[in-house]
C-alpha positions in Angstrom: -44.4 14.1 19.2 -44.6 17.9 19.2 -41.0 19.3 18.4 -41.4 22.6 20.0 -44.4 22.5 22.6 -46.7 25.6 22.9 -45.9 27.9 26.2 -48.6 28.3 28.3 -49.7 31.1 30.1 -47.9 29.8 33.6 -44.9 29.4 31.9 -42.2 30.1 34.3 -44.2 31.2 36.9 -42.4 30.8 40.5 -45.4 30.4 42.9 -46.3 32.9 45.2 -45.0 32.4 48.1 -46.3 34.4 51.4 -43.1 35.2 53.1 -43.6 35.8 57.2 -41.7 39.1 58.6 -41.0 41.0 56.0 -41.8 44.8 55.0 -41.6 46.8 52.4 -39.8 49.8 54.3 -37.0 47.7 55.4 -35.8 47.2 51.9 -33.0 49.8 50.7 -34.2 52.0 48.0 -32.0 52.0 44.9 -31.5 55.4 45.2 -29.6 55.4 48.2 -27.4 52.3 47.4 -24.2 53.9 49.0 -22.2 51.7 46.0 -23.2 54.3 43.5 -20.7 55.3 41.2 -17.4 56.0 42.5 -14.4 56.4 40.5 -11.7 55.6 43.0 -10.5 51.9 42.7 -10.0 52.0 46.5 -11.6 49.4 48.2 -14.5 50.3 50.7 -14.2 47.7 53.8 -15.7 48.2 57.5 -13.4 50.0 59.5 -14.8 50.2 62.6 -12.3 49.1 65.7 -12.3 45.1 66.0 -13.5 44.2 62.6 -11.6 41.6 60.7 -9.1 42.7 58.5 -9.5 41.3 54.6 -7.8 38.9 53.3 -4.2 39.2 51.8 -3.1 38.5 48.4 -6.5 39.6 46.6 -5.7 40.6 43.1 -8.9 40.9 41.0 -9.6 44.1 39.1 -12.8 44.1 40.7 -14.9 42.0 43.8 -17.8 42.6 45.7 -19.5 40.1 49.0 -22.9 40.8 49.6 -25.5 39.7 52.1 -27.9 38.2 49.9 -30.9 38.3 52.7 -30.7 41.4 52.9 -29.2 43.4 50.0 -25.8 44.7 52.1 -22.6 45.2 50.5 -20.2 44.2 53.4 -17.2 44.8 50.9 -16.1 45.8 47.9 -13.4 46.9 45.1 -14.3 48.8 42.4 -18.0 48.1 41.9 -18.6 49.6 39.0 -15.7 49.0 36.9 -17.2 47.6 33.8 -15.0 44.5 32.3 -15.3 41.5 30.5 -17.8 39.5 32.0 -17.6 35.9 30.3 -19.7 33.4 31.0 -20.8 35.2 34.5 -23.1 37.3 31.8 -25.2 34.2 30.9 -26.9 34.7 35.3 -28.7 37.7 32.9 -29.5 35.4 29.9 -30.9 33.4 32.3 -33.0 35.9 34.3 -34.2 37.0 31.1 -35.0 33.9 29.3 -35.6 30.9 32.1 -39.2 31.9 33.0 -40.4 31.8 29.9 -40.2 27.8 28.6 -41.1 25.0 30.8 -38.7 22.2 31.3 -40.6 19.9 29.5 -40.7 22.3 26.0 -38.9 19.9 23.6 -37.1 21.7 20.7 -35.4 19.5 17.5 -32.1 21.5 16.8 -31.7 23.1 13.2 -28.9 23.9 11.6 -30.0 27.8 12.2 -30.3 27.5 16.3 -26.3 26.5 16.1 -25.4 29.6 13.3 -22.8 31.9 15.5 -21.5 30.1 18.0 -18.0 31.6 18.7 -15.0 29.9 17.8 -13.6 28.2 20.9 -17.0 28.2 23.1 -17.2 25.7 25.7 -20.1 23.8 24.6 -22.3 20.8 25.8 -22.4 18.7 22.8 -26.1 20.0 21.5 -26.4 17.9 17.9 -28.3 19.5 14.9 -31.7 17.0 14.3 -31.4 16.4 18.3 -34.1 16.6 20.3 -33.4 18.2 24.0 -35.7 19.1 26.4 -35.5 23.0 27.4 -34.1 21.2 31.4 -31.5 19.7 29.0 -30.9 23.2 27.8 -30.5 24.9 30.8 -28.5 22.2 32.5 -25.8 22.7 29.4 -26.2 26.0 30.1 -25.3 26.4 33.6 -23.2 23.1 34.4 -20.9 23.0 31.2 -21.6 27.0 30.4 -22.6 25.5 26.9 -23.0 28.2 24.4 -24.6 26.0 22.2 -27.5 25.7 24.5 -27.8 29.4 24.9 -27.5 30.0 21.2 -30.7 27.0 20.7 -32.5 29.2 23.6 -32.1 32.2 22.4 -33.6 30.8 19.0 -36.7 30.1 20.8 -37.0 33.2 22.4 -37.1 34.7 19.3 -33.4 35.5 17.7 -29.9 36.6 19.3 -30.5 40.4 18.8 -34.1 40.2 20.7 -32.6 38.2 23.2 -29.9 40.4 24.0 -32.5 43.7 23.6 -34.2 41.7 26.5 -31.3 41.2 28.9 -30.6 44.6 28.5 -34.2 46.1 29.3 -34.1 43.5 32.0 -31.0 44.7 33.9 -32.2 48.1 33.5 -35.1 47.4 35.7 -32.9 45.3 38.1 -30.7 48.8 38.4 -27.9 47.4 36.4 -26.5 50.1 34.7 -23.0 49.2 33.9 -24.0 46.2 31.5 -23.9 46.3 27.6 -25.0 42.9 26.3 -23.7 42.0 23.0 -23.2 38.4 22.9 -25.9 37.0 25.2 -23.5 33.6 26.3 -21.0 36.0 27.7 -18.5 35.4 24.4 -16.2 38.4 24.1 -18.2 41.0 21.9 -16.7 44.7 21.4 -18.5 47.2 24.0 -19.6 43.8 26.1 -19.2 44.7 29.8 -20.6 44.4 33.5 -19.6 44.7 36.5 -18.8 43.4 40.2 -22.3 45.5 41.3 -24.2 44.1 38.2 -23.6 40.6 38.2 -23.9 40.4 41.7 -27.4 41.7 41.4 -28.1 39.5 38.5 -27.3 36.3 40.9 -29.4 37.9 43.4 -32.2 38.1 41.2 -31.7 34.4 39.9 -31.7 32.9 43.0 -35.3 34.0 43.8 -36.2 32.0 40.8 -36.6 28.3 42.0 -35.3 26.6 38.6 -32.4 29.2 38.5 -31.3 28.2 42.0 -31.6 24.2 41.5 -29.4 24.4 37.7 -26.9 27.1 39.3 -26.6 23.9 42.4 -26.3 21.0 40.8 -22.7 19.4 40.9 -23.6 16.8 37.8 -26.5 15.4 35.6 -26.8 13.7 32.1 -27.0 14.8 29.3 -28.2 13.7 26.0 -26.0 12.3 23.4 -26.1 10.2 20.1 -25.0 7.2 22.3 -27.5 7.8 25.0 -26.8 9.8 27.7 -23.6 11.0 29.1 -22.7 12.7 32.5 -21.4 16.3 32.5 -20.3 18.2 35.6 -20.5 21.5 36.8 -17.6 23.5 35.8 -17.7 25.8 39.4 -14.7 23.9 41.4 -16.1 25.5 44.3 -19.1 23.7 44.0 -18.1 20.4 43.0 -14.5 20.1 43.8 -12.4 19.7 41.3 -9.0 20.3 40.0 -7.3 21.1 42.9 -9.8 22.7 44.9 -12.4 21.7 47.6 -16.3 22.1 47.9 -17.2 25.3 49.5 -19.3 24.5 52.3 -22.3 25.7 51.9 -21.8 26.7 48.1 -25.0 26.7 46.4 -23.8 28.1 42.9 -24.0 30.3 40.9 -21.9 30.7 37.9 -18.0 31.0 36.5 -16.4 32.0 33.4 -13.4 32.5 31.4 -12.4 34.3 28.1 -8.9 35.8 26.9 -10.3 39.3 27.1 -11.9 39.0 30.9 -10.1 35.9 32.3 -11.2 34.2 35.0 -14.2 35.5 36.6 -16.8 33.9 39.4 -20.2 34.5 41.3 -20.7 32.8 44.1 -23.1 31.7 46.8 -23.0 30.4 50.0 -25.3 29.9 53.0 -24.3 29.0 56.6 -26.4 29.2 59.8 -29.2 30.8 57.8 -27.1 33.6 56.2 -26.2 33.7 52.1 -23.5 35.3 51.0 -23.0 36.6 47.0 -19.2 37.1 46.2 -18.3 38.1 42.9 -14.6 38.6 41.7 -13.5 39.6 38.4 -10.1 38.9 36.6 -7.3 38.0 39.6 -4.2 39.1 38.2 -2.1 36.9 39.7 -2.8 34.2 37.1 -2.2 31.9 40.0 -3.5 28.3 39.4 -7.6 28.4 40.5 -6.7 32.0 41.9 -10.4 33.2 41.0 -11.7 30.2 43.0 -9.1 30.8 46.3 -9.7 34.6 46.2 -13.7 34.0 46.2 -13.6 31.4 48.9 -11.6 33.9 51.3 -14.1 36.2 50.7 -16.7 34.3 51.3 -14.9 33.1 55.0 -14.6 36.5 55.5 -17.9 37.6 54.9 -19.1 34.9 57.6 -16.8 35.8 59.3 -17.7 39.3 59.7 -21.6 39.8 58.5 -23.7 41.0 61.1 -20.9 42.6 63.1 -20.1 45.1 60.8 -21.5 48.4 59.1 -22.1 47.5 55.8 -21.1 50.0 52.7 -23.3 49.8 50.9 -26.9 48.3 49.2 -28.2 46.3 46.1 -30.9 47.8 44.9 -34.3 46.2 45.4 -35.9 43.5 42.9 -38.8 45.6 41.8 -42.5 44.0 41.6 -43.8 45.8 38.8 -43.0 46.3 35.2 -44.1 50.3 35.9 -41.8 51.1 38.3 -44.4 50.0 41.4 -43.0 49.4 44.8 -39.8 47.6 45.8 -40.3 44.1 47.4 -38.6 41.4 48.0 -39.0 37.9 46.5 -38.3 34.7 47.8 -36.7 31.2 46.9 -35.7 28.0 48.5 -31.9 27.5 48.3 -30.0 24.2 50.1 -29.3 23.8 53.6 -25.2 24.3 54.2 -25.0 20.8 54.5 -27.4 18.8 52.2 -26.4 18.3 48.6 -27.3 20.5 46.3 -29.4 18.2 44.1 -31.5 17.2 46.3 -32.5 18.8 49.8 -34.0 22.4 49.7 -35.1 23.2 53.1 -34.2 26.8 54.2 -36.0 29.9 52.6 -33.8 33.0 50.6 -35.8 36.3 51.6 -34.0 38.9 49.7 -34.9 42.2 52.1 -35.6 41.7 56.0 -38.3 43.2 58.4 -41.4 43.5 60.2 -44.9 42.5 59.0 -45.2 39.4 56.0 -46.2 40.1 52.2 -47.2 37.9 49.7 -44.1 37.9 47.4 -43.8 37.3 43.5 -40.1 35.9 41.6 -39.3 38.1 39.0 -39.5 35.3 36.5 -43.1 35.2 36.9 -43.3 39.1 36.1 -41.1 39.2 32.8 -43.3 35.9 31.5 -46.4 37.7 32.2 -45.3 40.9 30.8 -43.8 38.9 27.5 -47.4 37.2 27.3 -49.2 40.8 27.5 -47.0 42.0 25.2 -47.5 39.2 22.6 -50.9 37.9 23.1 -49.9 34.5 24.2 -46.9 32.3 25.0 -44.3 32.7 22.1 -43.6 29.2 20.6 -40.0 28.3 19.6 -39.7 28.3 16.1 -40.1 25.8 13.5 -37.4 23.1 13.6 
C-alpha cells in the first residue's frame, strides 16, 4: 500500500460550476470596501429610521455579520483590530492547504510530522506509525480543531515555515491585510494576529470550496484509533448543541477557538430562506459561560432579522480569479438547506457576489492547486514516512 499517494494534477480542484445571474460589475471592488481601516472602536450599524436596534449585552473586542451572498457588511465593531485569533486561524490553513491533497492521500505518521505541537493543543489523537487518510486529517482538523492534524498536513505540504509563508501570500490575495501567521493551527505565536474583517473573509472564501464547507458542517464522524475507530464531535456548540447551548438553525459551520492570549473566539454561518450569514466575534469580555456562542447567535437573529432592509456599511472584498491580479468574480459552493442535516443534504447554491448575466465560476482552491503545480512542475508528494 502506498504510504503517501502521488497528487495529481486535479488535486483539489472544485468543478466549475456555471452560475445563472451573476455579473462581474455587481461585485464590490476591494477598493471601495467602506470597512477600510478605521481607527475608532465605534461600532458602525444601520441607522436609518425603523431599523432594528442591536442586541444588548455584546462584549467582544471585535465582531462583524456579513451577507455572505453578496459580500455586505450589515454590522460591525472594530474590523480591523488585529487579536489573537486561535483556532479561527486554521479557516486560512485550510484555504491554503485543503485543495491541494485528495481525501484518499494516505500518509503513515513519523515522529517528525508530530515535532512542535504546542503544549496544551487540543488534539485528535493522531498516533506516530498510524496511517490516516488526508479526510481523517481534515475531519481532526475542523471537528476536534486537532493540531496534531494540522502539524501532519503541514508536513505534507512541505514544512511549518512554508506552510505558514503560504497562508500569508494567500490572505494577501484574498485582501486580508491585518493577518500575521506564525503558528499555522492558530496556537498563540508572538506577532500572530487577525481580525474580525480577515477571518470573516477567510470563511467566505472556504465556503466556496465544497470539501471546506462539508468538514466545517459536519456535527460528528469517526475517527481512527489503535482500537478501531472512535467518534469525535464537532467542538462548535452552535452547530451541534452542546454544553448548554442549542443548534443554530440553519448553522452550517465554520470554525471556533480558544487560547489564553485570545479567548474565546467564533466564525459562523448560517443560511435561512436562501440568505447566509457570516458572523464573527472575537474575545467577549464578559467571560460569561458560552458567551462567544450567545453573542454570535444574536447576531446572527439580528442579521435575519435585518438583511435586506438595511444599508449595509460596508463590503468584503471580492475572491479574485486569477493569481495576476485578473478580474474579481465570484465563486460558488453548495452549502445545506436551513433544515437538512449538515452531513448529509446539500441542496441550495452559495453565490458569493449577485447580479445580472451568468459566468462560469472557478473555487479558489482550484486556482492555488494549479498555481502550486505551475510552480513546481507537478503535484508535491508528502514526504517520506
Amino acid at each position: 500500500m502506498a504510504i503517501d499517494a502521488c497528487v495529481s494534477s486535479k488535486a483539489g480542484a472544485v468543478a466549475l460550476l456555471a452560475v445563472a445571474g451573476v455579473s462581474l460589475t455587481s461585485i464590490p471592488a476591494a477598493a471601495n470596501g467602506a470597512t477600510a481601516r478605521q481607527p475608532a472602536a465605534e461600532v458602525q450599524a444601520p441607522a436609518a429610521p425603523g431599523t432594528a436596534r442591536l442586541p444588548s449585552g455584546l462584549t467582544a473586542l471585535s465582531w462583524m455579520v456579513a451577507d455572505a451572498d453578496t459580500g455586505s457588511v450589515l454590522a460591525t465593531k472594530s474590523p480591523h483590530r488585529k487579536l489573537a485569533p486561535a483556532s479561527t486561524l486554521k479557516t486560512l490553513f485550510a484555504v491554503t492547504v485543503l485543495p491541494k491533497f485528495p481525501a484518499g492521500t494516505v500518509r503513515r505518521v513519523s515522529s517528525a510530522d508530530l515535532a512542535g505541537v504546542g503544549a496544551g493543543s487540543s488534539v485528535v489523537g493522531v498516533r506516530q506509525g498510524s496511517r490516516y487518510t488526508v479526510g481523517d486529517l481534515w475531519r481532526g482538523v475542523f471537528l476536534r480543531s486537532g493540531n496534531d492534524a494540522v502539524h501532519v498536513l503541514a508536513a505534507m505540504n512541505g514544512g511549518w515555515r512554508t506552510t505558514a509563508q503560504e497562508m500569508q501570500e494567500t490572505a494577501r490575495k484574498l485582501g486580508a491585510h491585518d493577518t500575521t501567521v506564525k503558528s499555522p493551527d492558530g496556537y498563540d505565536a508572538p506577532g500572530q494576529v487577525s481580525s474580525a474583517h480577515d477571518l470573516t473573509v477567510f470563511a467566505r472564501a472556504g465556503l466556496a470550496n465544497e470539501d471546506f464547507a462539508r468538514y466545517c458542517a459536519t456535527p460528528r464522524a469517526t475517527f481512527p484509533g489503535t482500537g478501531g475507530a472512535t467518534q469525535i464531535e464537532n467542538t462548535n456548540r452552535l452547530l451541534v448543541g452542546s454544553h448548554g447551548m442549542t443548534r443554530y438553525p440553519g448553522l452550517i459551520g465554520v470554525k471556533n477557538g480558544y487560547t489564553t492570549k485570545a479567548g474565546n473566539t467564533l466564525i459562523a454561518a448560517a443560511r435561512r430562506n436562501g440568505r447566509t450569514l457570516l458572523v464573527t466575534v472575537l474575545n467577549p469580555q464578559s467571560k460569561q459561560y458560552n458567551g462567544v456562542y450567545k453573542e454570535a447567535a444574536a447576531l446572527l437573529d439580528w442579521g435575519f432579522h435585518t438583511a435586506g432592509t438595511a444599508q449595509p456599511v460596508g463590503t468584503l472584498h471580492a475572491v479574485r480569479a486569477a493569481d495576476d491580479g485578473g478580474p474579481l468574480r465570484p465563486v460558488a459552493a453548495e452549502i445545506p438547506a436551513a433544515d437538512a442535516r449538515a452531513d448529509s443534504s446539500w441542496r441550495s447554491v452559495l453565490v458569493l457576489g449577485a447580479g445580472g448575466a451568468g459566468i462560469a465560476a472557478f473555487g479558489l482552491g482550484a486556482l492555488l492547486a494549479r498555481r502550486r503545480q505551475a510552480r513546481d512542475g507537478g503535484g508535491r508528494r508528502g514526504g517520506a514516512a
